[in-house]
Legacy VTK file of the C-alpha trace (Angstrom):
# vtk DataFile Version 3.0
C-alpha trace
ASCII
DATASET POLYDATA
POINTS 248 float
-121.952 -16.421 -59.827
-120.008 -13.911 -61.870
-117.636 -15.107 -64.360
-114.021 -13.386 -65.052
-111.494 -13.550 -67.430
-107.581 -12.752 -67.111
-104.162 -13.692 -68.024
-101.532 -15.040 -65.505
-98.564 -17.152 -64.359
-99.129 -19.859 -62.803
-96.896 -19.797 -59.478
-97.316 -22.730 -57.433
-100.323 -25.324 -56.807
-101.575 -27.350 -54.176
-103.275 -30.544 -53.681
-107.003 -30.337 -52.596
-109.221 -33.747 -52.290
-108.812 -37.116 -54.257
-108.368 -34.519 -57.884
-108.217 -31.126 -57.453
-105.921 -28.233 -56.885
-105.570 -25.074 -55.552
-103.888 -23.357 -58.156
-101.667 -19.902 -57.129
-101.722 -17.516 -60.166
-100.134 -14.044 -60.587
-103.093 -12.128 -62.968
-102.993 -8.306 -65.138
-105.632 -7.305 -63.771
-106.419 -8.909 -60.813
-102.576 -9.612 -58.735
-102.281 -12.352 -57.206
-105.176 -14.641 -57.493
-105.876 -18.346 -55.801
-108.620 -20.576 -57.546
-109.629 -24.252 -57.318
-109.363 -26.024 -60.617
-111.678 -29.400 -60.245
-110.248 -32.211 -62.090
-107.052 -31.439 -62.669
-104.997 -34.241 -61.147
-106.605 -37.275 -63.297
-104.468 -38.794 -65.299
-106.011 -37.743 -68.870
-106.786 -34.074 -67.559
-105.406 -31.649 -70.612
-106.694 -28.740 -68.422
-104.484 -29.769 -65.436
-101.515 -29.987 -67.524
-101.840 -26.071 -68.585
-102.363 -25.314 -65.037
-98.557 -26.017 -64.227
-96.107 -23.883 -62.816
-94.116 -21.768 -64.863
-96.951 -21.614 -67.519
-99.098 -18.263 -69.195
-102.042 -18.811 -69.565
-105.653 -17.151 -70.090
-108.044 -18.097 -67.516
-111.609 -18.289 -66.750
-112.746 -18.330 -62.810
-116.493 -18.640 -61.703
-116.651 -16.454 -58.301
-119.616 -15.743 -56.130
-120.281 -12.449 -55.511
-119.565 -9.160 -57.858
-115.574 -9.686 -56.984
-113.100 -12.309 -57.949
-111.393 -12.460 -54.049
-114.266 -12.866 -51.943
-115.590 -14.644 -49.347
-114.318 -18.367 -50.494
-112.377 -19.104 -53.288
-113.664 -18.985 -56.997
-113.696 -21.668 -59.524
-111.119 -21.761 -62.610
-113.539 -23.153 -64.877
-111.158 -22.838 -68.382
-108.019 -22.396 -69.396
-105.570 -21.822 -72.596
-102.282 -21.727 -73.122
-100.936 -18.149 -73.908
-96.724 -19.595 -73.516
-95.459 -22.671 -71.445
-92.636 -21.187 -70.446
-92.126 -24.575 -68.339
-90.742 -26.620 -71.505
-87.551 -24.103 -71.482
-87.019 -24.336 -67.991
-87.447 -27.264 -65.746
-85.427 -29.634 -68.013
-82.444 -27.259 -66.870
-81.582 -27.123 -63.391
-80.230 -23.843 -63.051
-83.374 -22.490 -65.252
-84.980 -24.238 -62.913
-84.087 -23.155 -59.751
-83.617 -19.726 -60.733
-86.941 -19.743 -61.963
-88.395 -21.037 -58.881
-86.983 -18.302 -56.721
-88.420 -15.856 -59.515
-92.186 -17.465 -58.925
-91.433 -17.371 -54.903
-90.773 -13.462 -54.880
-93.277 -12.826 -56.933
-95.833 -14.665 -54.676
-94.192 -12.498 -51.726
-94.159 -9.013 -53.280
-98.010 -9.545 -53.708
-99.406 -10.462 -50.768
-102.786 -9.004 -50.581
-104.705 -11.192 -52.866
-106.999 -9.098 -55.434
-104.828 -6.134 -55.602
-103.459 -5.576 -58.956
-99.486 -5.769 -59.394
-99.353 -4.967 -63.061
-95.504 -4.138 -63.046
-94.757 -7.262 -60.602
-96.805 -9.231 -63.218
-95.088 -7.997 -66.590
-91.476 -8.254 -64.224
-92.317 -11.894 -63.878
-93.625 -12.753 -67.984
-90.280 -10.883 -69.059
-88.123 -12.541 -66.731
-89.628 -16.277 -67.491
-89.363 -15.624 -71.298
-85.807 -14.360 -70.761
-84.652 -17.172 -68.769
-86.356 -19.982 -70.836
-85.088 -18.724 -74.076
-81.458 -18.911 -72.548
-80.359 -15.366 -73.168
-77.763 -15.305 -69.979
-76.894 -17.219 -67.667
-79.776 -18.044 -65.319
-78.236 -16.255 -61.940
-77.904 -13.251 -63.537
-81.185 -13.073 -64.801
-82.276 -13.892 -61.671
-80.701 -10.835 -59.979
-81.446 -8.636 -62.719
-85.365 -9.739 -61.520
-84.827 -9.321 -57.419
-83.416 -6.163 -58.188
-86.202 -4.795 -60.388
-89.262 -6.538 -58.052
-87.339 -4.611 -55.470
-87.483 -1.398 -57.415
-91.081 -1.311 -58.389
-92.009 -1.687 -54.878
-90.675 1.207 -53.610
-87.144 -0.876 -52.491
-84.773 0.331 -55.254
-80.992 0.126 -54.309
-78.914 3.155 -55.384
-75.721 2.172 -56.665
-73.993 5.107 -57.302
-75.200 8.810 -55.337
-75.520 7.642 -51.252
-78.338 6.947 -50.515
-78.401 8.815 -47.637
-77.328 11.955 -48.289
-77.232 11.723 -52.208
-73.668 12.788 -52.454
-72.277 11.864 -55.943
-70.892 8.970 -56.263
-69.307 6.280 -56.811
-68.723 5.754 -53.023
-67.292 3.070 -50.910
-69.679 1.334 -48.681
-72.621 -0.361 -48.660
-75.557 -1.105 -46.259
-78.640 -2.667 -46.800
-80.470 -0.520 -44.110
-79.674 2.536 -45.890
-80.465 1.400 -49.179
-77.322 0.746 -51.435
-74.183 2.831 -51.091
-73.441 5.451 -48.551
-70.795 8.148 -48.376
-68.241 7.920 -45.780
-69.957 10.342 -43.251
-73.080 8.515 -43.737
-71.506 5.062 -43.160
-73.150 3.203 -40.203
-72.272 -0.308 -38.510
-72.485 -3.214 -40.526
-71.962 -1.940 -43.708
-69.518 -3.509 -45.766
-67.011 -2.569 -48.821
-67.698 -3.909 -51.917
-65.868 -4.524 -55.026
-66.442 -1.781 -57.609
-67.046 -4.472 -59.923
-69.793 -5.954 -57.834
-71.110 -2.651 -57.563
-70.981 -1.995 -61.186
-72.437 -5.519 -61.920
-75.657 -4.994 -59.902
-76.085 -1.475 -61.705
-75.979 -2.890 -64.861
-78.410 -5.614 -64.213
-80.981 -3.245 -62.747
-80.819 -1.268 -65.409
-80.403 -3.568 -67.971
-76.973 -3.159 -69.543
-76.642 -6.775 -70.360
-73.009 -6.305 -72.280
-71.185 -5.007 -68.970
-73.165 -8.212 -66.845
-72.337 -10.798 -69.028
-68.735 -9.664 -69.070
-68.285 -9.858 -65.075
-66.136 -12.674 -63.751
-67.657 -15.599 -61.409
-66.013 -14.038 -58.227
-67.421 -10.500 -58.817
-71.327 -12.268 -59.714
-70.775 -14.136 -56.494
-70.171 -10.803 -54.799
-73.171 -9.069 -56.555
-75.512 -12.210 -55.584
-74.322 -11.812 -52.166
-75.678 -8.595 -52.165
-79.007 -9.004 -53.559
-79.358 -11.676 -51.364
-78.859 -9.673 -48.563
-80.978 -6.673 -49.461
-83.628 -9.047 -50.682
-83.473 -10.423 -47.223
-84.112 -7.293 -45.862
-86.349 -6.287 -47.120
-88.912 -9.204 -47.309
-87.849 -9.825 -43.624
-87.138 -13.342 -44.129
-84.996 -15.266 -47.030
-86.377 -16.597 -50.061
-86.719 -20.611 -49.041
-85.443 -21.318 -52.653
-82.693 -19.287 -52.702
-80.610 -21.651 -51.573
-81.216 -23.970 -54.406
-79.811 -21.599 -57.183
-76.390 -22.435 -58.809
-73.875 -19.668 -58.229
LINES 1 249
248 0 1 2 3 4 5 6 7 8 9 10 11 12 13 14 15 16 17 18 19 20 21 22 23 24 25 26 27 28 29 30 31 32 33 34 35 36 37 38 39 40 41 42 43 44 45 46 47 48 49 50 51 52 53 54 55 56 57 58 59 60 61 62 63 64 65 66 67 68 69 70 71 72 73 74 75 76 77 78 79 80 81 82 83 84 85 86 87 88 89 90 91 92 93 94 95 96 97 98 99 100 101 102 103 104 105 106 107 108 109 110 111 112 113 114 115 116 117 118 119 120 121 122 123 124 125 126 127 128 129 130 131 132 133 134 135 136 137 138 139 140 141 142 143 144 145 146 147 148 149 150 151 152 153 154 155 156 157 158 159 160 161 162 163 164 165 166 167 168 169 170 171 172 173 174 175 176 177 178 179 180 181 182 183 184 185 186 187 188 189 190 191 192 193 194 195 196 197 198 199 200 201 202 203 204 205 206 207 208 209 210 211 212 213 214 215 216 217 218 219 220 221 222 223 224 225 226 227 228 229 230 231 232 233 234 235 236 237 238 239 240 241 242 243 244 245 246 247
């Protein structure tokens, strides 16, 4: 048995037996990580209640072998509370759901369990501490995050030059194929004409120009989200299952 020791966010957990859990954590230095933590669900179990979605925490796993993914899955044998993030956020339901949705694409941009995702990972603390704090509203944040897990995995959306051609922009259209706007002569079916203010919006989220977001009316968010969505969609190849949850 070799023991390891990272930080993570806990993303989702799973029943195992009469008291366990499969717990689904997003690590530094290890991505995505899944570990059984014995115990957890008895009533009086201070570890289990650390081991709860939402929460950062510094973990110790007991795996077999000289690698923490291996052949079965290893042990989380101790943890401690780095931030409970959790406390800010599930007592509100639009925290809530938006934060959900932020735990679910994380969980699909990493797939490959071992691999480190040390952007993905820091993406997902800032995000949390963002939205449990209360900073903006909890959609927006939550776009600002799709957008950005999109970028640092290759998917970034150009808002402004076509992305096709790279002609200067702003320009009119928009297709999630071609990733963000296109020109006119690059326009293919489907595509669709935004709002400039939609447009606009989703720039300043991904790169973090949080005056001109928080300034954008409802219908032109609703646009922008609409959007995302889409391209999200896309590019995952299915929908987020708790997308659909998130006030708009």
């Amino acid at each position: 048995m070799t023991l390891f020791r990272d930080d993570g966010i806990v993303l989702r957990t799973q029943k195992l037996g009469e008291a366990d859990r499969i717990i689904t954590l997003l690590t530094r230095a290890h991505g995505r990580v899944r570990a059984v933590a014995r115990g957890v669900r008895r009533t009086k179990s201070k570890f289990g209640a650390r081991l709860e979605p939402f929460s950062h925490v510094d973990v110790q796993f007991f795996a077999r072998g000289s690698e923490l993914v291996g052949r079965g899955l290893p042990l989380c044998t101790q943890s401690e509370t780095i931030t409970p993030y959790g406390g800010g956020i599930v007592t509100d339901y639009a925290r809530y759901t938006a934060g959900t949705a932020m735990l679910e694409t994380a969980e699909r941009f990493t797939d490959h369990e071992g691999e480190p995702a040390v952007q993905q990972y820091l993406l997902l603390v800032g995000g949390l501490r963002t939205l449990a704090r209360g900073e903006h509203a909890p959609h927006l944040i939550l776009d600002a995050f799709l957008l950005r897990s999109l970028a640092v995995n290759g998917y970034a959306p150009s808002f402004d030059d076509c992305a096709r051609c790279g002609l200067p922009g702003p320009n009119r259209f928009f297709s999630v194929g071609a990733g963000g706007v296109i020109c006119g002569d690059c326009r293919v079916p489907g595509s669709v004409v935004p709002s400039a203010e939609a447009v606009g919006l989703l720039s300043a989220l991904l790169t973090g120009d949080w005056a001109t977001a928080d300034a954008c009316e409802p219908r032109h968010v609703r646009e922008g989200s609409g959007l995302v969505s889409a391209y999200l969609h896309w590019h995952l190849e299915r929908g987020l299952r708790s997308l659909r949850y998130v006030e708009k």
